[in-house]
N, C-alpha and C positions, 0 to 999 in steps of 0.2 A: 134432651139428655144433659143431663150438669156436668162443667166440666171435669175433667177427669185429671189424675200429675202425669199419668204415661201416656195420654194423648193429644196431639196437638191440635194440627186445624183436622176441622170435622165438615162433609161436603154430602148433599142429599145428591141422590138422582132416581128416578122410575118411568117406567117406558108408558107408552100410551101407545094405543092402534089407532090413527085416528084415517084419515083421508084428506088430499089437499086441491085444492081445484086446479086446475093451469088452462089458461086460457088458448086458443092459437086461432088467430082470427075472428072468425066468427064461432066457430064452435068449441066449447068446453069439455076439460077434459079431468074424469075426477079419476085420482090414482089412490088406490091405498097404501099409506107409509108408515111409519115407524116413527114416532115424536117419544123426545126424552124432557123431560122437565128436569130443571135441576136446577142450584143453589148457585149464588152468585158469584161465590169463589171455587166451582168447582173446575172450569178449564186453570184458573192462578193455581189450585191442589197440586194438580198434573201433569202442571207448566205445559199446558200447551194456548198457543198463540194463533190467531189466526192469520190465514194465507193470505187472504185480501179482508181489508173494512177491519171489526175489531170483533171479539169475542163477547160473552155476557160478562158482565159486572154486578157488583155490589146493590148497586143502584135501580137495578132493576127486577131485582125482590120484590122489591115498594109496591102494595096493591092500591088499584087504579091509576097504575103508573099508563099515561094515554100514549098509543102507539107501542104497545107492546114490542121489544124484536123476539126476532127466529134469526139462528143462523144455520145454515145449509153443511151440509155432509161435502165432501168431494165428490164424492159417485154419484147423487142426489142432483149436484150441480150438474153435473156432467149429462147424467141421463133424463133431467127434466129442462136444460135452461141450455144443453150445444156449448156449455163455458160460456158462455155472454158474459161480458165486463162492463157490461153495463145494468147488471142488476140490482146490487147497493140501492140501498133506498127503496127499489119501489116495495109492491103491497103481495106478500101471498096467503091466499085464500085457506086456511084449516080450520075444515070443522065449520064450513060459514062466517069464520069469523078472521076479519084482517091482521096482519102482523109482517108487520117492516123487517125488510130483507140488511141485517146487520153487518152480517161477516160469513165469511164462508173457511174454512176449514182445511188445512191443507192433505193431501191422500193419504197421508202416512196416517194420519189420526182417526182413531175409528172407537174413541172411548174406552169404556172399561169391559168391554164385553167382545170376545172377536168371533163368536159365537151367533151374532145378532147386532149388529151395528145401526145406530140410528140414523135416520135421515134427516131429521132436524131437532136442534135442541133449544127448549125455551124456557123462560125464567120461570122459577115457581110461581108469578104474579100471575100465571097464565090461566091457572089451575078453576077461577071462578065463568072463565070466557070458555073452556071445556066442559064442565060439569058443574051441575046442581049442590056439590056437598064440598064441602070446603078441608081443606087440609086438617082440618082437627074434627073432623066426623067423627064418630065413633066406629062408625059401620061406613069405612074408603071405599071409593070403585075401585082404586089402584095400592098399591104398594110401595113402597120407598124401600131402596137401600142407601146404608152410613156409608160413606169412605172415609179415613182418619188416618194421617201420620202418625208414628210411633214420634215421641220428642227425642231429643240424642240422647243415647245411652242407656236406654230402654231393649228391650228383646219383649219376645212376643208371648212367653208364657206370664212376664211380668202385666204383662197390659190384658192380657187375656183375664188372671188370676182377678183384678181388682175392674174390670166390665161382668163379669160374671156375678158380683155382688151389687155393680148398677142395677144389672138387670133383674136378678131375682127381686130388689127392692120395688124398682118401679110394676115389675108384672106383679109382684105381688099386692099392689095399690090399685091395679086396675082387676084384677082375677084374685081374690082373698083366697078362694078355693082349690085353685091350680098350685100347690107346691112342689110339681114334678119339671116346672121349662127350667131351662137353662141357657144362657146365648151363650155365645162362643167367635172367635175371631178370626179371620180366615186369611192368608195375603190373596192379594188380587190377582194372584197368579193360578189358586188354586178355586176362586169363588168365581171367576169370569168366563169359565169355559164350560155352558150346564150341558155337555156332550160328552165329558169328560168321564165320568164315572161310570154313565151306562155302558160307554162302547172301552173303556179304558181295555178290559181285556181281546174284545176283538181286534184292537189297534194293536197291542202288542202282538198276539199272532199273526196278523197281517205283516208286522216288523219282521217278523222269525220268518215266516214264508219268504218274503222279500229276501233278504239274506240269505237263505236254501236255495231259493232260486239264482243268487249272483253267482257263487260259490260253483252250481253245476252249471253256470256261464262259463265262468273261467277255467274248468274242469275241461270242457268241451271246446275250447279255444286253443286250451293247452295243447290236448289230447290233437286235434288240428294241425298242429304246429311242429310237432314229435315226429306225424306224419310224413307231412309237408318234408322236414330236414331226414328223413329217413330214405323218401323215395329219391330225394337229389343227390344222398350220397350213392343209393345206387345207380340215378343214371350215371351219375361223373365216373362209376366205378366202371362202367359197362363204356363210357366214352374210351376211358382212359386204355384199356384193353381193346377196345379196337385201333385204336390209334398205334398201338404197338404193334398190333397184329400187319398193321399196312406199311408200316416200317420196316419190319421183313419178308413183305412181299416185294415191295420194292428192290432190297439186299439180294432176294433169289432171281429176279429180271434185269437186275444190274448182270450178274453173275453167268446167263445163260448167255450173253450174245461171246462171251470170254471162251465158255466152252467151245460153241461153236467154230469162233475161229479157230480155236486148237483146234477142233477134228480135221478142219480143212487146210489147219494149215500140215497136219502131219499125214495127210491121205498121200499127196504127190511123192512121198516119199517110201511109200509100202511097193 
């Protein structure tokens, strides 16, 4: 793509299925993962830095660049290697083919997709030690997505408006006869989630349920509670009336040993 005035830096990346060997002892252990290829400045894009060792760089675009690296997911590290700190440097096996352990990745970082997160990502140099056709095939195994900064003072329908006229140029140079595509630009907040659209309305139902359901939570706690202070003011009320009533029973057994003497004291005298 030729540069563009409302975009700035521009970062490839696309996913691979591939599988990685791990050794443990004697015997071999091949798992299937999830490898991203991607462009040299695509962790500097995103600003993100790695956890331990270093990230991909510039530098290792470069085809037949020898010793290719890979660097490691968190979770990847975690559930293939126990956090070993001493992995840097050595060699992991994908696809049959060697590639130096560079840096690993802190958890928080999980790319542009949270949807599908990768378990290691490699330099596009990668791309001839995976397959047979080279990144300018006409006919890819794989797919690439762009990521691109807006420059300052740009908005998205302006950047949008003048990629839109890349695009019909360039498609038009490769398809003469296609005059209906059109690209279009998307933030990464609305292209990185491809769960998004199909379940988008069962998730908000699911929201609304949720929330119906809190709602006769607290109806029903309330309702509990109303209760709850209803019956104690009847015992207290029921307390409080007997406690009177034993008050003047007391008052009348005070009072009966008084009579008494009077009878006996005014009998000797009838």
């Amino acid at each position: 793509m030729r540069p563009m005035r409302t975009l700035g830096d521009l970062a490839v990346e696309g996913n691979i299925r591939t599988a990685v060997s791990l050794r443990g002892g004697t015997r071999e252990d091949v798992r299937p993962i999830l490898a991203q290829m991607v462009s040299g400045n695509y962790f500097s894009m995103l600003g993100a830095a790695a956890a331990t060792g270093r990230a991909l760089g510039a530098p290792y675009e470069r085809p037949g660049t020898t010793g290719v690296p890979v660097v490691l997911s968190y979770r990847f590290w975690t559930r293939a290697f126990a956090n070993s700190r001493t992995l840097l440097g050595s060699t992991l096996i994908i696809q049959g083919r060697p590639f130096v352990i560079v840096g690993i990745m802190p958890q928080s970082f999980f790319g542009t997709r949270i949807d599908e997160s990768a378990d290691v990502w490699l330099p596009l140099s990668a791309q001839p030690l995976l397959s047979n056709k080279s990144l300018t095939d006409p006919d890819p195994d794989r797919h690439f997505a762009i990521l691109a900064r807006l420059r300052n003072g740009v908005t998205l329908p302006q950047a949008q408006q003048e990629f839109a006229g890349v695009y019909r140029t360039i498609h038009h140079r490769d398809e003469p006869t296609d005059t209906g595509a059109q690209g279009s630009l998307l933030p990464i907040a609305e292209s990185s989630f491809a769960l998004r659209d199909p379940f988008r309305h069962a998730l908000t139902l699911l929201l609304w349920g949720l929330a119906a359901l809190l709602l006769m939570m607290c109806a029903n706690i309330g309702g509990l509670l109303l209760a709850r202070t209803a019956r104690r003011e009847r015992d207290t009320a029921v307390r409080i009336a007997a406690g009177s009533a034993a008050q003047c029973g007391c008052c009348h057994v005070g009072g009966g040993p008084g009579l008494v003497l009077e009878l006996f004291q005014k009998r000797p005298f009838l």
